[in-house]
ROVEX-849371 format. One record per residue (C-alpha): x, y, z; residue in three letters. Coordinates in steps of 0.25 Angstrom, whole numbers, plus 5000, padded with zeros to 4 digits. Example, Ala and Ser with C-alpha at 12.3 -4.5 7.8 and 13.67 -1.06 7.14 Angstrom:
BEGIN
504949825031ALA;505549965029SER;
***
This chain:
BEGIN
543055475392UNK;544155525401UNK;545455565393UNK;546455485388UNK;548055535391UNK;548555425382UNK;549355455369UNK;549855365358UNK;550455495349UNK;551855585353UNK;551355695363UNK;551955825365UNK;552955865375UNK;551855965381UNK;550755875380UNK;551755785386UNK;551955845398UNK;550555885401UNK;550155745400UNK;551155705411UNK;550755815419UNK;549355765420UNK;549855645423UNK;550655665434UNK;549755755440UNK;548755635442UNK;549755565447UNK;550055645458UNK;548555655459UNK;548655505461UNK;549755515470UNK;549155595478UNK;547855525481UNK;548455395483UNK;549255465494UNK;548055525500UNK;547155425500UNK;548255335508UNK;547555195513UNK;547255075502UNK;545755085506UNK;545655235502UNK;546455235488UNK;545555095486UNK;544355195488UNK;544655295479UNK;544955195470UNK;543755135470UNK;543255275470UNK;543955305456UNK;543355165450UNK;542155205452UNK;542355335446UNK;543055285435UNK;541755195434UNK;540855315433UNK;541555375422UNK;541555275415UNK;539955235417UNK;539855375415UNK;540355395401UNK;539655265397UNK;538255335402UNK;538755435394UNK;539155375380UNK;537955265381UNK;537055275369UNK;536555225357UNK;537355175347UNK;537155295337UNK;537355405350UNK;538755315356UNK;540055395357UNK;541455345349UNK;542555305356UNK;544055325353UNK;545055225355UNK;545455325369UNK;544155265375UNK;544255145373UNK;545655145378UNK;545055205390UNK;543955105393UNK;545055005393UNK;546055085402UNK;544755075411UNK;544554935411UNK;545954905411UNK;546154995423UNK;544754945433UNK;545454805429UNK;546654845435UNK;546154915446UNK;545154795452UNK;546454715451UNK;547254805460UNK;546054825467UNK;546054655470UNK;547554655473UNK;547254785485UNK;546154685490UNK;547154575491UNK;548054645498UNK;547054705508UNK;546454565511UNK;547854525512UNK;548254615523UNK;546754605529UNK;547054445531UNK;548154495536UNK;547654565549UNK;547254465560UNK;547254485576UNK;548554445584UNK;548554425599UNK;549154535607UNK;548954515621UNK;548754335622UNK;548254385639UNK;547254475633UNK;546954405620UNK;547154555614UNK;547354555599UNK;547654665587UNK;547454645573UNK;548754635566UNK;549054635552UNK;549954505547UNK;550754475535UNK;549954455521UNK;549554305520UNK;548954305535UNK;547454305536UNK;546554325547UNK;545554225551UNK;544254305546UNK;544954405537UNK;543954355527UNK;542654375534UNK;543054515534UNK;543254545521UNK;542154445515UNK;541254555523UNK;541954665517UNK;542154625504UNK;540754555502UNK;541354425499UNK;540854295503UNK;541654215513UNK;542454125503UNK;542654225494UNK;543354335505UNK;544054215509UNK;544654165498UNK;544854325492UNK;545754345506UNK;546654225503UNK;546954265489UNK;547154385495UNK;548054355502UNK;548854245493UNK;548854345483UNK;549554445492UNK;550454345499UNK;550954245486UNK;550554335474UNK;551054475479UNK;551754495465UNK;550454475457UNK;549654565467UNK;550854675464UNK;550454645449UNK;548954655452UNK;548954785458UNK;549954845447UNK;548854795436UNK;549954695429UNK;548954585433UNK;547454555437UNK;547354515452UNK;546654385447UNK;547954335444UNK;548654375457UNK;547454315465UNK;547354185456UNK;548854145457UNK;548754175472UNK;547554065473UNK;548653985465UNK;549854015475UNK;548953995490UNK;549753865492UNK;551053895487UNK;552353925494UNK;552754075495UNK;553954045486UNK;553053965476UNK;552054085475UNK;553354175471UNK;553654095463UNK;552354075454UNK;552154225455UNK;553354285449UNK;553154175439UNK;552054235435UNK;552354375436UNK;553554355427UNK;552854265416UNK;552254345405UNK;550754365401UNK;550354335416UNK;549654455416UNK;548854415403UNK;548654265407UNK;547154225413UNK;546554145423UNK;546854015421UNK;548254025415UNK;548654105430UNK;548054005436UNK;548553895431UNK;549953945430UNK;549953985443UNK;549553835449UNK;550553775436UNK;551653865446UNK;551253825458UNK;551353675454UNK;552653695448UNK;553253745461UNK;552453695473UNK;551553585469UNK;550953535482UNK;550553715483UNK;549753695468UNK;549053565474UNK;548553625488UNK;548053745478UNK;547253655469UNK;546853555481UNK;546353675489UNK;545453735477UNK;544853605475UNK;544353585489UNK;543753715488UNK;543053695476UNK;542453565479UNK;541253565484UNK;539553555480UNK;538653695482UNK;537453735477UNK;536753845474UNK;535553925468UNK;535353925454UNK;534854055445UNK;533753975441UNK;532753975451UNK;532453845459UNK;533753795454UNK;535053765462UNK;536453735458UNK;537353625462UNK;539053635461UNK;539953535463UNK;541553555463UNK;542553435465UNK;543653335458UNK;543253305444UNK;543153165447UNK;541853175457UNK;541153285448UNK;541453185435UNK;540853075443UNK;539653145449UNK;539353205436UNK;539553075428UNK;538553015437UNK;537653125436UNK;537653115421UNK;537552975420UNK;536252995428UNK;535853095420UNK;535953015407UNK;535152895413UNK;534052985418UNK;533953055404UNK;533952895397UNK;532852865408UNK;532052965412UNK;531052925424UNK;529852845420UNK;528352935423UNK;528853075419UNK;527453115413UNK;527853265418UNK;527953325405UNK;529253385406UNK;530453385398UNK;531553295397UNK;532753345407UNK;533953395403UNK;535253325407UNK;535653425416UNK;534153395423UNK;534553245423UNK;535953265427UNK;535453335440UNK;534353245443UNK;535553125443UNK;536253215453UNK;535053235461UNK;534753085462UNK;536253045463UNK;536553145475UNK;535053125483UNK;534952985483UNK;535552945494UNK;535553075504UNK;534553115511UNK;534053235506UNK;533253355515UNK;533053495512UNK;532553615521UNK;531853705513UNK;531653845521UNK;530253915516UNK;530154055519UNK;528854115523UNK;528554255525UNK;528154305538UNK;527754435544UNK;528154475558UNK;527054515567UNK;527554655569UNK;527654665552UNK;526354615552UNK;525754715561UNK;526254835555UNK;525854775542UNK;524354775549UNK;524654915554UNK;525054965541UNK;523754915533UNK;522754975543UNK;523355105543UNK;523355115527UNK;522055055526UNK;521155075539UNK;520055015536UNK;520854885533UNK;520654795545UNK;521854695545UNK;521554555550UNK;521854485560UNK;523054375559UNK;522854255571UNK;523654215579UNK;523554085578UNK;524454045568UNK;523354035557UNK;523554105544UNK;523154245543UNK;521854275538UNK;521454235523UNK;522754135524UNK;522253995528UNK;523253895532UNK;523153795522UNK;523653905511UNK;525053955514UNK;525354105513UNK;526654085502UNK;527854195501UNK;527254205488UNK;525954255496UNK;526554325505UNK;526454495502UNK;526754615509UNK;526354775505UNK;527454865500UNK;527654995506UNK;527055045492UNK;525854965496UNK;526254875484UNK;526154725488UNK;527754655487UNK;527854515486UNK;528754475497UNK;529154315494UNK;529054235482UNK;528254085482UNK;528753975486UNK;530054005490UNK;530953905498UNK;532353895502UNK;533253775501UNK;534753825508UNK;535553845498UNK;534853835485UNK;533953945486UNK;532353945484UNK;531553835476UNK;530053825471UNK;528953765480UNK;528753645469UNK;530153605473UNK;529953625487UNK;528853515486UNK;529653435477UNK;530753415491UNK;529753415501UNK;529153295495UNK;530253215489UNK;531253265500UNK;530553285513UNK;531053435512UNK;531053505527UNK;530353635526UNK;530753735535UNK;529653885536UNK;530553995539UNK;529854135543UNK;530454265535UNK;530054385537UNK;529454455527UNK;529754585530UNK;531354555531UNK;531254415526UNK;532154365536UNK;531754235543UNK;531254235557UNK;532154195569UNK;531854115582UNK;532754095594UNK;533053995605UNK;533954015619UNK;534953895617UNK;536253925612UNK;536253835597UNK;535053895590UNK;534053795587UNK;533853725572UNK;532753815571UNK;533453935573UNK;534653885567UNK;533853865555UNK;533253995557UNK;534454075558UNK;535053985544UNK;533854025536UNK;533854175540UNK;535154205537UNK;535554095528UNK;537054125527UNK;538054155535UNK;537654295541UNK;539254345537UNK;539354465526UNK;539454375513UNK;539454225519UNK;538754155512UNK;538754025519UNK;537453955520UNK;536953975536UNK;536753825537UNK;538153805537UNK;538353915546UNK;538453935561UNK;537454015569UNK;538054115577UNK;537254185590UNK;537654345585UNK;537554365600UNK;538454255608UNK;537454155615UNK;536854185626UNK;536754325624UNK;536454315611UNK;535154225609UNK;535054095600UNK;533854165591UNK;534054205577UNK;534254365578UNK;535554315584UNK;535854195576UNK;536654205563UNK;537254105553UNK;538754125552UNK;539654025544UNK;540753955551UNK;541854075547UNK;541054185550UNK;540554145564UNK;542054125568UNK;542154255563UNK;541054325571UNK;541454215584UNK;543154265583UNK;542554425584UNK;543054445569UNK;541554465566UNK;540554545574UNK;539054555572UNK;537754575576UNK;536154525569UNK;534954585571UNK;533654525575UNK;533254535561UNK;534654455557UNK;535354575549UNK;536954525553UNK;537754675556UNK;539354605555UNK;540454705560UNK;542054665555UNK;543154695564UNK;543354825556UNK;542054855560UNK;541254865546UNK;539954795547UNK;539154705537UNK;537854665539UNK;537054545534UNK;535754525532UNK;534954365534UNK;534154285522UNK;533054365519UNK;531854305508UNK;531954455505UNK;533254475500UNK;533354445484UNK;534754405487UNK;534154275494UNK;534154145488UNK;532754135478UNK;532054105465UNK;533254165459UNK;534154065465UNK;535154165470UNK;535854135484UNK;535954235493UNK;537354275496UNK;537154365509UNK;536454485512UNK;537254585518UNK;537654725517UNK;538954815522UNK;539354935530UNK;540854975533UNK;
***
C-alpha cells in the first residue's frame, strides 16, 4: 500500500513543516503539468493514463496479497481507508469525466456550416452558441464513441440541456458535490421548460438539503413535482413526449435457443385489456383443453396458455407470411481450385475427381440427398478437419435462427416462402448479382438486405429492410450490382447524400466510412461466420465493425 499522510494525533512543528513542504512540492508539480500539457484532449489523456496506472497498482498488490486463508496479509484501519479513498476518488472522477463529455458534445453540436459567399455557395464551419446543434452532429459522435444511433442522439441532447438549463449542477458535478446522474436526470426533466423555470428548479435544488444524498426517483420526481408547480403545460409536453417514445411493440431473440421475445409499452388501459383477454383465453383453454391430445406430453403451464391466446387472438384474422432465408454454403470455383491444387500437391498419387458441369451433384452426392451445413466440412491449415456451419440453420429477420422441425411446422401450416441464399464459405458473405437499370432489382434488393442486414453505418442497427439502398458510387458511374449497393437507414443516407459522410465498399462488401475530421471506421457485412451474428444462442448481432483514427 502506498503511504498514508494522514494524522488524527498533534504533530510536531518540524514534522509539520516537512509535511507541508511535500505537499506543496506536488503541487506545483501538479501545477506545472497542467500547464504544459495545455489542451483538454491532452490533460484528459494523461488522465486516463494515471487511471490506468492507478489501476495497475492496485491489480498489482491484490496479485501480490492473494492467498490462502492461512498465508493472507492483515490490514490496518490505514488500508481500508485507502481502498475507500480509491473508490470514492474513480466515483468522482467518471463523474467529472461525464460532465467534460457534456460540454464537448455541447460545443461539438455547436459547430455547424454557415454560408459565406450565397454567389459561390462557399461555406465555413462556425462554432454557435451552446444549445445549437448541427444536423448530423450525432452521426459523428455515434461513430466515435461507438454508440448506437439513438443512444448518440439522445446522449448529444442531454448534453446539451445539461449545459444549456442545468449549468449549476454541471458546476457541482465536476467539483464532486454531486454525481452527474443527477445533473443529466434533471436536465431530462427541464427539456420543455422556460429558461426562467429551469432557474428556478435549479437553484431550488442546489439550495435544499441532502440533495446530494437523495436517489433516483426522489430527484426525479421532485424535479417534474417543480416543474408542475411553475410551468405546467412544460411538465405535460415532458411526460406526453416520453410516452410517445415509449410506446410501441418489438421483438427480439431470447437466451433460449429457438425462443423469441415479444414487448409491448403503452397506456395502462390497452395493456389491462389486452392482457385481460389474454388471460381469459388462457383460463378457458386450461378448463378445456383440446379434444385428441394422445401426445403424451404434459399439461402446459399458464404462461404456455396465455401465449397460445395471444397467438390465436392476434393471427386470426391477418394474413400471416414469413420469408425464411436458408443459408447454404458454397465454394467459389477459384477456392475450389486451389483446394484441388493443394491436395494433389500433398498427396500425388491422389487423383481428384472430376465435378460436372452440368448442375448435377458432385460425385458420391446424389440429388435426392441434400449436402446440409451440418455436412458441409473444410481441412484446417493443421490438417485438422473444422466444421464450418451447424444443421439446420435458418433465418427468420429479426428473430434469429430456429430448428428445421419448426421450419416445417410454417411451411405446412403457413405456406412459408423459402428463399436459398449463397455464402461463401471461405468469408461467409453472401453472394451478390447486378443488373443495369438504376432501382436494383427485388432480387438484388433482397440480396443486398441479406448480405449486410443492418444499416452499413458504424453501430446502426437498423434492420436493412427498413433501410434505403444507396449506389456507393452515384448511378450511372457506379453500377446497380451489389459490390456497390449498401443498406443505409434514412438518417444516414442523408448523411452520406449532404457530403457529411464519405465512403467507399469493396467488392467483398467491407464499408471504409471517412468523417469530416477525416478518422475512418470500417464496417464489415452479415457473415454466418461471425459469432456475433444472430444463432442457436439467440444473441442479435449488433454490427460488425472496427476503428482507426
Amino acid at each position: 500500500m502506498a503511504l498514508s499522510y494522514e494524522f488524527y494525533e498533534p504533530v510536531s512543528p518540524v514534522e509539520f513543516v516537512l509535511l507541508q513542504s511535500l505537499s506543496d512540492q506536488k503541487q506545483r508539480l501538479l501545477n506545472q503539468l497542467v500547464n504544459a500539457l495545455g489542451s483538454p484532449a491532452e490533460m484528459l489523456t494523461f488522465a486516463n493514463r494515471m487511471s490506468r496506472e492507478a489501476f495497475y497498482r492496485l491489480d498489482a498488490e491484490a496479485v501480490r496479497n492473494a492467498g490462502g486463508i492461512s498465508t493472507a496479509r492483515p490490514v490496518d484501519v490505514d488500508d481500508m481507508r485507502l481502498l475507500e479513498e480509491a473508490i470514492k476518488g474513480s466515483t468522482q472522477l467518471a463523474s467529472t469525466s461525464q460532465a467534460v463529455q457534456a460540454m464537448a458534445m455541447a460545443r461539438y453540436a455547436a459547430i455547424d456550416e454557415e454560408l459565406v459567399d450565397s454567389d459561390t455557395g462557399v461555406t465555413a464551419k462556425v462554432e454557435y452558441a451552446l444549445g445549437h446543434q448541427a444536423s448530423f452532429a450525432d452521426t459523428d459522435l455515434a461513430a466515435a464513441c461507438q454508440m448506437a444511433p439513438r443512444t448518440a442522439s439522445s446522449k448529444l441532447s442531454n448534453s446539451i440541456d445539461a449545459c444549456t438549463r442545468t449549468p449549476g449542477l454541471l458546476a457541482a458535478a465536476v467539483e464532486g458535490e454531486i454525481p452527474f446522474w443527477k445533473v443529466s436526470l434533471v436536465a431530462s426533466e427541464l427539456v420543455n421548460a422556460s429558461p426562467k423555470t429551469s432557474h428556478r428548479v435549479e437553484q431550488h435544488l442546489l439550495d435544499t438539503k441532502g440533495f446530494d444524498a437523495w436517489g433516483y426517483l426522489k430527484v426525479k420526481s421532485a424535479a417534474r413535482a417543480l416543474v408542475t408547480q411553475w410551468e405546467a403545460e412544460a411538465a405535460k409536453k415532458t411526460r406526453q413526449k416520453e410516452a410517445k417514445e415509449a410506446t410501441g411493440v418489438w421483438v427480439r431473440p431470447s437466451d433460449i435457443a429457438g425462443m423469441a421475445e415479444l414487448c409491448a409499452v403503452g397506456p395502462a388501459d390497452q395493456i389491462a385489456r389486452i392482457y385481460g383477454a389474454v388471460d381469459q383465453l388462457a383460463d378457458r383453454r386450461s378448463k378445456n383443453p383440446p379434444e385428441g391430445n394422445e401426445t403424451g406430453e404434459s399439461k402446459p403451464t399458464l404462461g404456455q396458455l396465455r401465449l397460445g391466446a395471444l397467438h390465436d387472438l392476434v393471427t386470426q384474422s391477418a394474413d400471416i407470411s414469413y420469408h425464411v432465408v436458408i443459408q447454404v454454403p458454397v465454394v467459389r470455383e477459384e477456392q475450389a481450385a486451389t483446394a484441388a491444387t493443394k491436395r494433389a500437391t500433398d498427396d500425388p498419387d491422389h487423383e481428384p475427381e472430376a465435378s460436372p458441369d452440368d448442375g448435377s451433384p458432385p460425385p458420391g452426392q446424389s440429388s435426392s440427398s441434400p449436402r446440409g451445413p451440418d455436412d458441409f466440412e473444410f481441412a484446417s491449415e493443421t490438417g485438422e478437419t473444422a466444421r464450418a456451419y451447424k444443421a439446420g440453420w435458418a433465418r427468420i429477420a429479426g428473430i434469429g435462427f430456429i430448428r428445421p422441425e419448426v421450419l416445417d411446422a410454417l411451411i405446412e401450416q403457413f405456406g412459408c416462402r423459402l428463399t436459398r441464399a449463397l455464402v461463401d464459405a471461405d468469408t461467409g458473405v453472401t453472394c451478390e448479382t447486378s443488373t443495369t437499370a438504376y432501382e436494383p432489382t427485388p432480387r438484388i434488393r433482397e440480396f443486398v438486405q441479406q448480405r449486410d442486414q443492418t444499416c452499413r453505418f458504424p453501430m446502426c442497427t437498423r434492420t436493412a429492410i427498413r433501410c434505403d439502398i444507396d449506389h456507393v458510387i452515384e448511378w450511372p458511374q457506379g453500377p446497380t450490382a451489389g459490390h456497390n449497393l449498401a443498406a443505409l437507414c434514412r438518417h444516414h443516407h442523408d448523411a452520406k447524400t449532404k457530403n457529411h459522410w464519405d465512403y467507399e465498399m469493396s467488392d467483398d462488401g467491407v464499408c471504409t466510412w471517412t468523417s469530416r475530421t477525416g478518422r475512418t471506421y470500417v464496417t464489415y457485412p452479415d457473415s454466418v461466420h461471425d459469432d456475433s451474428s444472430p444463432g442457436p444462442s439467440g444473441l442479435d448481432r449488433a454490427g460488425a465493425a472496427t476503428w482507426a483514427t
